[in-house]
Steps between C-alpha positions, in 0.01 A plus 500: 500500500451245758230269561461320827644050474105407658290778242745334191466174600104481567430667196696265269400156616139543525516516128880417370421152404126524405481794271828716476676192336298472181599302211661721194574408143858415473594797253393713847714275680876735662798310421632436823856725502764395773405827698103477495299190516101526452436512866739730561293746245151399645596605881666777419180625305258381743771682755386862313196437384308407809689746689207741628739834504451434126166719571339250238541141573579336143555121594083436607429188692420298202800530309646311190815464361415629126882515397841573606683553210954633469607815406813544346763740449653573132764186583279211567555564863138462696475811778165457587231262494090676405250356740128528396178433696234330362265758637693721734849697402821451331828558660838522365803318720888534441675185416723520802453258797702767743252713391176413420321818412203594372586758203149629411157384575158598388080411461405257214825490264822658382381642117853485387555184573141393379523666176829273422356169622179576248740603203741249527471274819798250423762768526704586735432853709764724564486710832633809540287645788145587524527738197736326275360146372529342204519173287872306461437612078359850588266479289227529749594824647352591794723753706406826572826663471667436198824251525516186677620559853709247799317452802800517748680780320120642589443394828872314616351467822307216378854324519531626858452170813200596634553285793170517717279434170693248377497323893116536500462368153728223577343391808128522306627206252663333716179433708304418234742232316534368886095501539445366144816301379327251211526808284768427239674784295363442191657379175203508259454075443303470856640201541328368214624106397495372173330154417838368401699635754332333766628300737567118455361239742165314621185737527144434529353771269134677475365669159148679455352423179603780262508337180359761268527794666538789295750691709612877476829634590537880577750588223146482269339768649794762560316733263219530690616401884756590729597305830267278371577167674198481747277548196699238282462266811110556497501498139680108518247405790220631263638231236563224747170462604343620156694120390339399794129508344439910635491599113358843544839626714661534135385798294604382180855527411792505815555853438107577508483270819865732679312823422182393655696410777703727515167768497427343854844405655687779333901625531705408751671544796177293633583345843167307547398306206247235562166809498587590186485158320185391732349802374562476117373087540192660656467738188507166294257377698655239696596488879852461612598355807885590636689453827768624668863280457720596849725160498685308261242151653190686361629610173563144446184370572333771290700383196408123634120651392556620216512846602704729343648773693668882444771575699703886539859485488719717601878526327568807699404758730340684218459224197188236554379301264132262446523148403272243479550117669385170298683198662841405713756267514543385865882334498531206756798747621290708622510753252134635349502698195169675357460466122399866370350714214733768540294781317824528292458194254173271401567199661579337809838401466671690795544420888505716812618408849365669725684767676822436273587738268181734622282541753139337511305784659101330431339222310140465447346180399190516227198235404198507350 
């Protein structure tokens, strides 16, 4: 299969880093092996599944990264990585950077491998081939033949240098870590600084007022959510202002405040954020104002006013995450360090520098 460098290229960047890049919840989140890394897997999907000799295109212009997820043989070994679209295909790539297939592809989902990840989504999925797939206990069987089979004593071509795939794959990523370098690998702490970990010397410092906030963290509402931090941010803007004097943005309890929330801003990936909370204030009956936040200058100066702002992180090229800005400390080094509500714990007791650690891909500024 070949697809033409200019038809590739044109197709990925008018959406790779506005939609195909969506935040998942880290148990979705591929284990980077020394043969694939997460990028690797997205091109090589977006390689096959916008290829139109497919006869049905299954990567649609408005694509999002729902999961990509390892597959494993009966060792521990990973041999392929499972790539889902948010609301397009899935595709299934072999874990081998000389070549970077594309094992099996389809519409909507793989059943086997859905009917696992509902029964017991923590485990680990061994891969056999398209028709052999099962749990690491077995005890979600889900092969159609009976006996677990190897995928290269299958198909040992998959073990084979494919040399032109692998060249065009390579030379894909390697463009787009040259056109967008501030994304980091991804380790899981986003760069995330701990109060006392901070670094020592002279600082002016800027806090809103957020004594009394009820804050929510997203572990609460795991039952109910999933890739839930843009709603947990709304949720803790909700509260902020509620302690501001805007009673009628809480619904009673925190949880009963989340799910309202949550009815309006609903599960992530979300990319834009700032509709979705201006439209559940409006609900309450109250009118929002936000802003865009391009530069690190006006993000100050809309903490300066009191205005607390989201930002979207990314840790990866597949793992983004929604926190919430309530003050700074602006070292006379030079250094500037946002204080944060994390989404992960209720308080503001952690530090991001921007760009370190993770990139800052928007910020949004919010008064009333």
């Amino acid at each position: 299969m070949k697809i033409s460098r200019r038809s590739f290229m044109s197709g990925l960047h008018a959406t790779f880093l506005t939609t195909a890049l969506a935040s998942i919840a880290p148990s979705a989140y591929a284990m980077e092996s020394p043969g694939m890394d997460s990028l690797d897997v997205l091109v090589s999907m977006h390689y096959f599944l916008s290829a139109p000799d497919n006869g049905t295109i299954l990567w649609p212009k408005e694509s999002v990264i729902a999961e990509i997820i390892p597959l494993y043989d009966e060792f521990g070994n990973i041999v392929a990585y499972y790539g889902k679209l948010e609301n397009g295909g899935y595709a299934i790539v072999n874990n081998n950077i000389k070549n970077p297939t594309v094992i099996e592809f389809g519409e909507d989902d793989n059943p086997l491998i859905r009917k696992i990840l509902n029964e017991s989504p923590t485990t680990h999925i061994v891969y056999g081939g398209p028709f052999s797939v099962n749990d690491s206990d077995f005890s979600v069987f889900s092969s159609e033949s009976q006996g677990m089979m190897d995928l290269y004593s299958q198909y040992p071509e998959l073990q084979d240098d494919n040399e032109p795939l692998a060249s065009a794959i390579l030379e894909q990523c390697s463009e787009i870590r040259k056109r967008y370098p501030a994304f980091p690998t991804g380790d899981g702490d986003y760069g995330f600084i701990e109060w006392d970990d901070m670094p020592s010397g002279g600082y002016s410092e800027k806090r809103l007022p957020v004594s009394g906030v009820q804050w929510v963290q997203m572990n609460d509402y795991n039952d109910i959510a999933h890739d839930h931090c843009g709603a947990t941010a709304a949720t803790n803007l909700a509260m902020y202002f509620s302690n501001q004097g805007y009673f009628d943005l809480e619904k009673g309890s925190a949880r009963d405040t989340f799910i309202a929330v949550h009815n309006v801003v609903g599960n992530g990936p979300i990319f834009e954020l700032s509709g979705k909370v201006e439209k559940y204030f409006s609900s309450c009956g109250y009118n929002l104002s936000c802003s865009s936040v391009a530069v690190l200058d006006t993000l100050k100066d809309a903490l300066d006013y009191d205005h607390p702002c989201d930002l979207l992180l990314a840790d990866s090229i597949i793992a983004w995450h929604w926190i919430l800005a309530f003050g700074y400390r602006d070292y006379y080094s030079g250094d500037f360090y946002i204080q944060i509500m994390d989404e992960w714990n209720k308080n503001i007791k952690r530090f991001y520098k921007l760009n370190s650690g993770s990139a800052w891909l928007s910020a949004t500024e919010y008064w009333m």
